[in-house]
C-alpha positions in Angstrom: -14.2 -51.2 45.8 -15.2 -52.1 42.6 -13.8 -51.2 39.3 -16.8 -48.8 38.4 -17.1 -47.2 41.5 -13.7 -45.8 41.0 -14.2 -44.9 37.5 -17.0 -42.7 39.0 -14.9 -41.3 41.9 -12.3 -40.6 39.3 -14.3 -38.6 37.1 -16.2 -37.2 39.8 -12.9 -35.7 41.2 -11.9 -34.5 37.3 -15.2 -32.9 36.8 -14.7 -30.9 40.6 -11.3 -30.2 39.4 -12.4 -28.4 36.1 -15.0 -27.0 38.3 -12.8 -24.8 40.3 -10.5 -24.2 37.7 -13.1 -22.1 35.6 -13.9 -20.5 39.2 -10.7 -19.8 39.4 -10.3 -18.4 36.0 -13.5 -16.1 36.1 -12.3 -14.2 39.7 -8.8 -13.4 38.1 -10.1 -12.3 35.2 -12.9 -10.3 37.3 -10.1 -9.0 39.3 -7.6 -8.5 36.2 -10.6 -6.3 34.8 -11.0 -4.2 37.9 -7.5 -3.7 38.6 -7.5 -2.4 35.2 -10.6 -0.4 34.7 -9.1 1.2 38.3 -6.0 1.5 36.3 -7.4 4.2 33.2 -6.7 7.8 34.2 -8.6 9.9 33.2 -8.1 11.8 30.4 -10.8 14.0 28.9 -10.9 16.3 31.7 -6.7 17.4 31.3 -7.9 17.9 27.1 -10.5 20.3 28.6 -8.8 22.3 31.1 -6.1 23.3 28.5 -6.0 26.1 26.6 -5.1 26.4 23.3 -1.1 26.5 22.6 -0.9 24.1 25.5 1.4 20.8 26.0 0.1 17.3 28.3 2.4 15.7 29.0 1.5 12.3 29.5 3.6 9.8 32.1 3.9 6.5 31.9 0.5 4.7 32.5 -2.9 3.8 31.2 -5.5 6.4 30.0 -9.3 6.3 29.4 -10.0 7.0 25.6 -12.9 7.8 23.6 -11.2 11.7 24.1 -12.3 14.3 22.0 -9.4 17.3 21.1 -11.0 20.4 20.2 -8.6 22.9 20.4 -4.7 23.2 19.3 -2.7 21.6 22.1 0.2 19.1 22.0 -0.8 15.4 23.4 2.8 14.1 23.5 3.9 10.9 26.1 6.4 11.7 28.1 8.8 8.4 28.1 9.0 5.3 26.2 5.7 5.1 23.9 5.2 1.3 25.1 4.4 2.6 28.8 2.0 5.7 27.5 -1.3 4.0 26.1 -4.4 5.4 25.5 -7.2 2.8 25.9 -10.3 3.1 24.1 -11.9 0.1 26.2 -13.4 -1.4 22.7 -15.6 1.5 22.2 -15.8 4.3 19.6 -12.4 6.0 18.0 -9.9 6.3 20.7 -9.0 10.0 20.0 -10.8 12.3 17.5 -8.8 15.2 16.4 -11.4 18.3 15.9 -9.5 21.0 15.9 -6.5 22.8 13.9 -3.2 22.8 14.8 -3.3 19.8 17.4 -0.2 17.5 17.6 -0.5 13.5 19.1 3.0 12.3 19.8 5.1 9.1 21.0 1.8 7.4 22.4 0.3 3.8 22.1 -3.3 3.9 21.2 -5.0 0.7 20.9 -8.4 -1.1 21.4 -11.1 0.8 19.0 -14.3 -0.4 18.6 -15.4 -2.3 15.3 -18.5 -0.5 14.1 -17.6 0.0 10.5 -20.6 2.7 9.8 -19.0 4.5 12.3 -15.4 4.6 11.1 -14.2 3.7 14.6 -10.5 4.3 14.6 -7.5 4.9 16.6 -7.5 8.1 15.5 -9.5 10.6 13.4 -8.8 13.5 12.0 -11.4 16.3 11.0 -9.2 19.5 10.6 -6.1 20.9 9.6 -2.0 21.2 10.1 -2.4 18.8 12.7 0.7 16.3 13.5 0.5 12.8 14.2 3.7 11.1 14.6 5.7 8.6 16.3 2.9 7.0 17.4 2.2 3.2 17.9 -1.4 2.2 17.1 -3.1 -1.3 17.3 -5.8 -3.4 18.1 -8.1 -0.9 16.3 -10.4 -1.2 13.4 -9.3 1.3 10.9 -5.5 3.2 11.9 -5.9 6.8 11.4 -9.1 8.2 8.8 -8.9 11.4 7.5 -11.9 13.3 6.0 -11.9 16.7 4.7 -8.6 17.6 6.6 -5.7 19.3 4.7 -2.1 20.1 5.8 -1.9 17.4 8.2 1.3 15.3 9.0 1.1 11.7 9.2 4.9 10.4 10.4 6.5 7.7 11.5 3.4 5.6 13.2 3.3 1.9 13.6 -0.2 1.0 12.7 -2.2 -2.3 12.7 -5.8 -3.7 12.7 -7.6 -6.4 14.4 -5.5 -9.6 14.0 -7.9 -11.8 14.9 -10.1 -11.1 12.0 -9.6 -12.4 8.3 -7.8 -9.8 5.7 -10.8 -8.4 3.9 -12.9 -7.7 7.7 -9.7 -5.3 9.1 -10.0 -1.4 8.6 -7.6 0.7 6.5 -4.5 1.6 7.8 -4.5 5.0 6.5 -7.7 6.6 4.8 -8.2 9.8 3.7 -11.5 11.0 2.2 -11.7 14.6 0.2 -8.4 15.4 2.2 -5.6 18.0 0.2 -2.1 18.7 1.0 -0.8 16.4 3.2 2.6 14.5 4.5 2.3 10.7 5.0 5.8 9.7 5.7 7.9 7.0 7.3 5.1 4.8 8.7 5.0 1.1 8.9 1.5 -0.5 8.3 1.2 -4.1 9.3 -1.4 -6.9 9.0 -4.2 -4.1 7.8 -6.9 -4.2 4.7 -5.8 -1.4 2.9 -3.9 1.7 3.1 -6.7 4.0 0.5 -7.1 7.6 -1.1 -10.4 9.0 -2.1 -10.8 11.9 -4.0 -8.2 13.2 -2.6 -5.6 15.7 -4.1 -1.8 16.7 -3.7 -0.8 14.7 -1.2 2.7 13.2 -1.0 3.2 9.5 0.2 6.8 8.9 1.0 8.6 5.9 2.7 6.5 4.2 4.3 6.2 0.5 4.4 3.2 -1.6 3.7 3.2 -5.3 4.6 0.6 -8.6 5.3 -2.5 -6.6 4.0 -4.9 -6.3 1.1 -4.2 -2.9 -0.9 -0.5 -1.4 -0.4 -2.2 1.6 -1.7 -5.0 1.9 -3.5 -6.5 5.2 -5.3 -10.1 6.3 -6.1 -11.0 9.2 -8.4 -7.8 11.0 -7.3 -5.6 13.2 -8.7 -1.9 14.9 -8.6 -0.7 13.0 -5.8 3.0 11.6 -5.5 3.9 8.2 -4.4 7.8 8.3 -4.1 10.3 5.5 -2.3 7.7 3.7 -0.2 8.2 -0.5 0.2 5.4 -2.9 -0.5 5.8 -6.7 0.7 3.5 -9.3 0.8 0.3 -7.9 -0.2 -2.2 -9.1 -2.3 -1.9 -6.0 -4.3 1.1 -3.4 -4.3 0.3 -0.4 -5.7 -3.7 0.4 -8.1 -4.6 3.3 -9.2 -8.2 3.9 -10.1 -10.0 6.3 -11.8 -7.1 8.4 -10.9 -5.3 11.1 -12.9 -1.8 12.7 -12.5 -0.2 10.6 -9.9 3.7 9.9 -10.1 4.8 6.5 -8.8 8.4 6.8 -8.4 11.4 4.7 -6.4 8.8 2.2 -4.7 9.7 -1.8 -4.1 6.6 -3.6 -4.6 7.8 -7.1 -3.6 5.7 -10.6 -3.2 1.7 -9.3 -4.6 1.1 -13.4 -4.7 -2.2 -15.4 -5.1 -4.9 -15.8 -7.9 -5.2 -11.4 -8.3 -1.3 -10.7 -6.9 -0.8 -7.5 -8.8 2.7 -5.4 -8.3 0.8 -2.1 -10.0 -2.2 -2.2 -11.9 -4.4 0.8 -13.5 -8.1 0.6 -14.7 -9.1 3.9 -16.2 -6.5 5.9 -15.1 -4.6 8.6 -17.3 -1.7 10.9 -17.2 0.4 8.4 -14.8 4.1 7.9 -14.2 5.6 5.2 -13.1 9.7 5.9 -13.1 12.3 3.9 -10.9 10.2 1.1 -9.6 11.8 -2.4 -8.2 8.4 -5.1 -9.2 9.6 -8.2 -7.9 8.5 -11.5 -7.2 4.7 -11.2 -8.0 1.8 -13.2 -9.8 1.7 -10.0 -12.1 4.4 -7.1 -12.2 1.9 -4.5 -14.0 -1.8 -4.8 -15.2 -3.2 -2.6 -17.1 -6.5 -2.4 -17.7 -8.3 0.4 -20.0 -5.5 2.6 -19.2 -5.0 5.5 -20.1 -8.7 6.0 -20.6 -8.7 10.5 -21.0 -8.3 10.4 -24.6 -5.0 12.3 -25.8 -3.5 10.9 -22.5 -0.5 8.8 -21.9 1.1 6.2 -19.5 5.1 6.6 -19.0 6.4 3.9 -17.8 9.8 4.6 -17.6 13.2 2.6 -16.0 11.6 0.2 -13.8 13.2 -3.4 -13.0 10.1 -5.9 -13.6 11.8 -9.0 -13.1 10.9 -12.3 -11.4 7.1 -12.4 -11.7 4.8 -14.7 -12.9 3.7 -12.6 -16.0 6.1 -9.3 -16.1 3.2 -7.1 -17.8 -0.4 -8.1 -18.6 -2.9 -5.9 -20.6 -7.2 -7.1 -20.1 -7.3 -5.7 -23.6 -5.4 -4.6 -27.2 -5.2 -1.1 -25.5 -2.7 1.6 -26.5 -1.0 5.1 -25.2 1.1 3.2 -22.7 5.3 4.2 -22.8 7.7 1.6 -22.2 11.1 2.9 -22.2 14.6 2.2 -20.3 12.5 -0.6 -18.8 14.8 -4.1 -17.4 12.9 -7.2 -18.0 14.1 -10.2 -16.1 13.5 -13.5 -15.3 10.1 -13.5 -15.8 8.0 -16.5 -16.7 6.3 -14.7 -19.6 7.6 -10.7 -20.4 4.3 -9.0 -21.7 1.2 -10.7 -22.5 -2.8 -9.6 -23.5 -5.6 -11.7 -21.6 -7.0 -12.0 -25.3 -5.5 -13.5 -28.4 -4.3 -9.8 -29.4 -1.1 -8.0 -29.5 0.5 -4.8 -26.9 2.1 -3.7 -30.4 -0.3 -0.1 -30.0 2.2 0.8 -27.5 5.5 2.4 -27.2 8.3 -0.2 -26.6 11.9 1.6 -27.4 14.8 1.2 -25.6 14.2 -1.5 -23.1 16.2 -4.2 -22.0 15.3 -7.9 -22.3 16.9 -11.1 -20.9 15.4 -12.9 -23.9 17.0 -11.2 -26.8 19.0 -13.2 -29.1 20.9 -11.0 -30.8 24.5 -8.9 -31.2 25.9 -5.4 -30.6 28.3 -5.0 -33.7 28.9 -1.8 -33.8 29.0 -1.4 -29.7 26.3 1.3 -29.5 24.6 -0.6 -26.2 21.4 -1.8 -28.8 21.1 -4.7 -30.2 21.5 -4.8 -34.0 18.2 -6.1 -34.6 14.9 -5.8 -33.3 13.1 -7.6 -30.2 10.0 -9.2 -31.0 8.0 -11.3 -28.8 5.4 -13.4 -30.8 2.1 -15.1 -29.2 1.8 -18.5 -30.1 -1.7 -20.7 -30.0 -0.8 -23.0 -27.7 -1.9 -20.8 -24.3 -3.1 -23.8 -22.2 -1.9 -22.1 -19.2 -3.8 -18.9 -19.8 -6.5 -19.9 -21.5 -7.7 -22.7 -18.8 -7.1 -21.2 -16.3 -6.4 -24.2 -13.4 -3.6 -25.3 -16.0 -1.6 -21.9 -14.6 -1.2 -23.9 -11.7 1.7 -26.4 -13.8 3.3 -23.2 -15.0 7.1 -23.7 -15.0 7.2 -27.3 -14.8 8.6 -29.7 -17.7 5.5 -30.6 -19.2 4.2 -26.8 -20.5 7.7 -25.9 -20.8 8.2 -28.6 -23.2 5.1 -27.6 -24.7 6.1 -24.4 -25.0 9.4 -25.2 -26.8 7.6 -27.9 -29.1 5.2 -24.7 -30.2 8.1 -22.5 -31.7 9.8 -25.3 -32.8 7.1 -26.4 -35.1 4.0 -23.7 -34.6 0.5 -25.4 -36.2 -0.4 -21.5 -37.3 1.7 -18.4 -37.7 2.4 -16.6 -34.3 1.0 -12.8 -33.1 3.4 -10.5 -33.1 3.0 -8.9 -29.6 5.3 -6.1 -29.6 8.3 -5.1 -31.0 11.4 -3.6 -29.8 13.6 -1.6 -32.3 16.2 -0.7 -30.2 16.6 -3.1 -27.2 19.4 -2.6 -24.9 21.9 -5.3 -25.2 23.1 -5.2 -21.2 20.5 -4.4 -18.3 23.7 -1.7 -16.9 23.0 1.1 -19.4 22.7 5.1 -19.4 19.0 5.9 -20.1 17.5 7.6 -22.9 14.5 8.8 -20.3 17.4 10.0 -17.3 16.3 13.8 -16.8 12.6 12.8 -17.0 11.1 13.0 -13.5 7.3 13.0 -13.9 4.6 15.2 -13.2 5.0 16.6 -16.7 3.1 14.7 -18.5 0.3 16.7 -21.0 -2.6 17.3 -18.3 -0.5 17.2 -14.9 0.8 19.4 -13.0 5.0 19.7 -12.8 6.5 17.6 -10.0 7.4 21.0 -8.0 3.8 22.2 -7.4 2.6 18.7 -5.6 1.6 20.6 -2.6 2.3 23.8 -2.9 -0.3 27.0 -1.7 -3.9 26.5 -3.3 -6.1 29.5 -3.4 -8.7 26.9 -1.6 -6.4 25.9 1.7 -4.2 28.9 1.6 -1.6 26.7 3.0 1.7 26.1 1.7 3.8 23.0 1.2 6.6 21.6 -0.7 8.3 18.6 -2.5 11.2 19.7 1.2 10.3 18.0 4.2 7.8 20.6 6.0 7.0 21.1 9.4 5.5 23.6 10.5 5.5 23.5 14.1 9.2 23.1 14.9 9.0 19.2 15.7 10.9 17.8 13.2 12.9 14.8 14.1 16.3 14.6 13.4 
């Protein structure tokens, strides 16, 4: 036999091999798919034999979604939520909450379809007082969308997107749309776009934690909500608030927001804010501020937050002014406060903040330093002003540049802002310690976020509410 007649036979016999491999492949899958479209219970028809006030319990298994609730019954999985999974076979929103009063508990709910026009979701809600909680929902386009639904409780769900497809392609976590009055507490969103509020109004988003996606939270044209002890790692933005009035930002840790536009918190256009109590750690920028506040007689508080670690601590677009610093710790930052133009941040309130780059005493021991901090702008700004030259920020060549331009400036430096009573140790007792927002001039006191409007005739409170007698101790 000759040496090319076995180079055939041998490829021959590969070829066959691969062959019935792929045969092989295509029955099991075939089979896999029956078995499992066999598998789906269904579960429209127990939604519509119940009456209202009714609970399904769900065993362990696999159930046909695309389900529609329509009246106030309790879905709730009766077992471990990993063995109770609602299946939406790739199609549509896997369950669409269109009632009052409705409760979906301890399930899995995974595999949406992806039409975006559509909004297809794990679920949706589209009334009120409804309770979704301790739910695990993934594989799905957008997590949960609310629109025009008040009173509802969002608790302790896992959620995720599709995690095949790239950042800006996935669907919101969380979305509400014209939605009032409602809990979001204790979730975990993972490897989603964005978590988003649209003019939405008195809502309270409380520890939950944001990680791997676009937007930790982002606001548009909304009002008097309250953001409060929630954790943000690893997104390209923590925390923005657009067009957005009112809102208190308070107790959050907004951790990693890395990348060309990593922002910890950032405002364009918004008024009336409060941002008290926040950990910004680690980012490209700790807070942007961008035409903010923009209501005229309006102010910013920015009041005993920890910026420390970031690339640029805080960074205005523009010489803007009506922005509060005070009882602030700056820390390790590459560069504390900076303008994107050759201008100063002087137009704003700096009093009583503490800064690793003071050089100065405490004679008489009053905890401030016995002169003022200033923080000049020099024209050397290579590493701002060319904007691939940020990329050598840190190392010894701008460093020494840096050095060389206050040892021997060519012109006289900006003053950028100044300081007149910075704190001489970052432990101190603040000036600001009763302030706890929602106070400001045009907002509305911290204790009304949520309480009874005229319009929803429902009534909620900064306490944890639950209406229905679920809570979970």
């Amino acid at each position: 036999m000759t040496h090319a007649t076995c180079t055939y036979d041998a490829r021959r016999g590969a070829f066959l091999h691969a062959v019935l491999l792929f045969l092989f492949a295509v029955l099991v899958s075939a089979r896999s798919a029956g078995v499992r479209a066999e598998e789906l219970k269904p579960l429209q028809p127990l939604i519509d034999a119940a009456k209202p006030g009714d609970m399904i319990l769900l065993k362990p298994g696999r159930y046909k979604g695309n389900v529609v609730v329509d009246k106030a019954i309790s879905l709730i999985g009766d077992g471990p939520r990993e063995k109770i999974v609602i299946d939406g076979g790739g199609d549509g929103t896997v369950i669409v909450l269109k009632t009052d009063g409705a409760t979906v508990r301890n399930l899995t709910i995974e595999n949406s379809g992806d039409d975006y026009n559509e909004l297809d979701a794990g679920i949706q809600v589209r009334g009120n007082f409804n309770v979704v909680k301790d739910n695990r929902i993934r594989n799905v386009l957008f997590g949960i969308d609310m629109q025009q639904s008040n009173n509802n409780i969002i608790k302790r769900n896992e959620i995720s997107s599709f995690t095949h497809l790239g950042l800006g392609l996935r669907g919101d976590g969380i979305r509400l749309w014209y939605s009032r009055n409602n809990r979001i507490r204790n979730n975990h969103l993972h490897h989603v776009r964005d978590f988003v509020i649209w003019y939405s109004a008195d809502n309270i988003i409380a520890e939950n934690r944001m990680t791997d996606g676009r937007y930790g939270l982002h606001f548009m044209y909304s009002r008097y909500n309250l953001v409060e002890n929630n954790s943000y790692f690893r997104n390209s933005v923590g925390i923005y608030l657009m067009y957005s009035d009112s809102v208190v930002v308070r107790g959050n840790r907004v951790v990693q927001a890395v990348g060309a536009a990593g922002i910890g918190i950032g405002f364009k256009e918004a008024s009336n804010i409060d941002i008290l109590d926040n950990e910004v750690l680690y980012n490209s920028v700790g807070m942007y501020l961008d035409s903010s506040p923009f209501q005229p007689d309006t102010t910013v508080r920015i009041y005993r937050n920890t910026i420390a670690f970031n690339d640029m601590g805080v960074r205005f677009l523009t010489n803007w002014s009506g922005n509060i610093f005070k009882d602030n710790r700056f820390m390790n930052n590459i560069r504390h406060v900076s303008v994107s133009a050759f201008e100063t941040a002087k137009r704003n309130i700096w009093e009583a903040n503490y800064w690793d780059t003071y050089e100065g005493y405490d004679r008489d021991g009053d905890g401030y330093g016995d002169k003022p901090y200033r923080l000049f702008v020099y024209a050397d700004r290579i590493w701002m002003d060319v904007k691939p030259a940020a990329f050598f920020k840190g190392t010894p060549v701008l460093t020494m540049l840096d050095f060389l331009e206050r040892l021997a400036p060519f012109t006289d430096p900006l003053l950028m802002l100044e300081d007149r009573k910075p704190r001489i140790s970052p432990d101190f007792e603040p000036i600001t310690r009763d302030y706890v927002g929602g106070g400001g001039n045009r907002g509305k006191q911290t204790t009304t976020f949520g309480l009874t409007t005229g319009e929803s005739k429902a009534g909620t409170s900064l306490e944890d509410f639950d209406p229905f007698g679920l809570k979970k101790k």
